[in-house]
C-alpha positions in Angstrom: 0.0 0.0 0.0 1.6 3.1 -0.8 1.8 6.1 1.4 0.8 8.7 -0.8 -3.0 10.1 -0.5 -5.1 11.0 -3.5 -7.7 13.1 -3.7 -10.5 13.5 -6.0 -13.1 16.0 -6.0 -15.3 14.3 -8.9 -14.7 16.8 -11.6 -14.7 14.8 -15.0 -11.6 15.5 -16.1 -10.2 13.5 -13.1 -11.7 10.5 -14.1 -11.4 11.1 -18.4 -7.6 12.2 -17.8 -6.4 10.2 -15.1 -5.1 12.4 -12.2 -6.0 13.1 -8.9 -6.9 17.1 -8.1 -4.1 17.0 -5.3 -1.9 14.3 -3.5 0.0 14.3 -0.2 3.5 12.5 -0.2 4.2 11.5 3.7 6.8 14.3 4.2 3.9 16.5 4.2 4.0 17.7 0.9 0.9 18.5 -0.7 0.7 19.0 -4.7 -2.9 19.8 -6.4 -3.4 19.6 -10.0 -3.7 22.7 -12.5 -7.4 24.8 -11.4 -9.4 26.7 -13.6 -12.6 29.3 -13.2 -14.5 25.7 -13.8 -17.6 25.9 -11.7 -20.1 23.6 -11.5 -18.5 22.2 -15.2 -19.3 25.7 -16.5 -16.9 28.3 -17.3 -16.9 31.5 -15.1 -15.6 34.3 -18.0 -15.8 37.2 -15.7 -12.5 39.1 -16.2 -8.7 37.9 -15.3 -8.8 38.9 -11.6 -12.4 36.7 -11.0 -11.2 33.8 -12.8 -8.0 33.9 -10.5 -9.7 34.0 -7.3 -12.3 31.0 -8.9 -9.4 29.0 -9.7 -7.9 29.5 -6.1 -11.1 28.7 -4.6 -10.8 25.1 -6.5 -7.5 25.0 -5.2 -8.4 25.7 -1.4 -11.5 22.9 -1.8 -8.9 20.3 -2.8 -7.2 21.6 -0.1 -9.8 21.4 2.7 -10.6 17.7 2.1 -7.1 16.6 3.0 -7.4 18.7 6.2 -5.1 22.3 4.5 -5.8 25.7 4.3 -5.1 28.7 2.4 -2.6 29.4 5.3 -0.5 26.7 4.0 0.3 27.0 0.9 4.0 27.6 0.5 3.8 27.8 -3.6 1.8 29.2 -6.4 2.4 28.8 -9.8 -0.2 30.9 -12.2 -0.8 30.6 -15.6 -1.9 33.1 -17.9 -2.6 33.7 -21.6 -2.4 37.4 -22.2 0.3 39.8 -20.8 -2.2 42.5 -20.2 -3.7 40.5 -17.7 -0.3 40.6 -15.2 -1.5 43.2 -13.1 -5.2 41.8 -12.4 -4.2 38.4 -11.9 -0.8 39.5 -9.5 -3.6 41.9 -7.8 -6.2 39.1 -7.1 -3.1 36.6 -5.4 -2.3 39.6 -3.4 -5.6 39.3 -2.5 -5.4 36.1 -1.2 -1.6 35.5 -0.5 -0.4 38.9 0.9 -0.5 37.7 4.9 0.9 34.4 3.6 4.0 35.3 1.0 4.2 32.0 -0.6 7.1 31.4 -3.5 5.0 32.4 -6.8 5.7 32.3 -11.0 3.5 33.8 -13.2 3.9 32.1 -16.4 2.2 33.6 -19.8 1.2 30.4 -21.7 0.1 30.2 -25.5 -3.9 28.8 -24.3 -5.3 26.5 -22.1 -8.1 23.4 -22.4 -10.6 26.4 -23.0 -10.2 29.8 -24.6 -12.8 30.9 -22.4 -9.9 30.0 -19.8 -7.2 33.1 -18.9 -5.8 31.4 -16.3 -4.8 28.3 -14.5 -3.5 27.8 -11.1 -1.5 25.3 -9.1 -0.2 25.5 -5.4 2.1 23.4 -3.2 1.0 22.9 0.6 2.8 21.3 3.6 1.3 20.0 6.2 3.6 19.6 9.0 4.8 16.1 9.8 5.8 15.1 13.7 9.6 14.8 13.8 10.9 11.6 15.8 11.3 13.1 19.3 15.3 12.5 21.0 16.1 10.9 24.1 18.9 11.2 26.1 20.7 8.3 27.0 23.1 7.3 30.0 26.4 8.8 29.0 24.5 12.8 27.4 24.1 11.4 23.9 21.2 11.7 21.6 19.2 8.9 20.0 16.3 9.4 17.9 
């Protein structure tokens, strides 16, 4: 049995594609798949700054059912299609990330799955994972 967790949160595309929306290797790591303004299986095409706090908000559900929070994501990495969008969408993850400061890209890409789609989102978590504790033996020396 293997020790990393997979989640699925039942959009199709998990099941057509084959991936899970995020997975949790056992040094706490937690990676979640590429997020869109997909709600519902319907595209949200409000402008550049909506569609990146949408895609977030897939992000931070993924999140929640593995037990995370916004408050731990220690990565972003944002995809965009237009240039002119750079301010809006950098606005929307201060927004959400300025208390937090994770590492970030913004990436321009050529298009994504929907031309509808301006931007894409992926974040890295950790979830904090209990070191062994050391105990001192007879002579002042460590052992874990």
């Amino acid at each position: 049995m293997s020790a990393v967790r997979r989640v699925a949160t039942g959009s199709p595309a998990e099941e057509a594609f084959g991936y899970s929306r995020a997975v949790e290797l056992p040094n706490g790591l937690v990676l979640v798949s590429g997020c869109s303004s997909i709600v519902d299986g319907d595209v949200v095409e409000d402008g550049p700054y909506e569609q990146t706090v949408n895609a977030f908000g897939v992000a931070f559900a993924a999140l929640e059912r593995i037990g995370l929070g916004r408050q731990d994501v220690v990565r972003t990495h944002v995809h965009i299609t237009h240039a002119r969008d750079v301010d809006e969408v950098g606005r929307a993850h201060k927004a959400l990330f300025d208390d937090i400061r994770p590492a970030a890209s913004m990436i321009i890409v050529e298009g994504l799955v929907d031309p509808r789609l301006v931007v894409e989102v992926e974040v890295e978590a950790f979830r904090a994972v209990p070191t062994e504790q050391t105990v001192p033996t007879e002579q002042g020396e460590s052992q874990s």
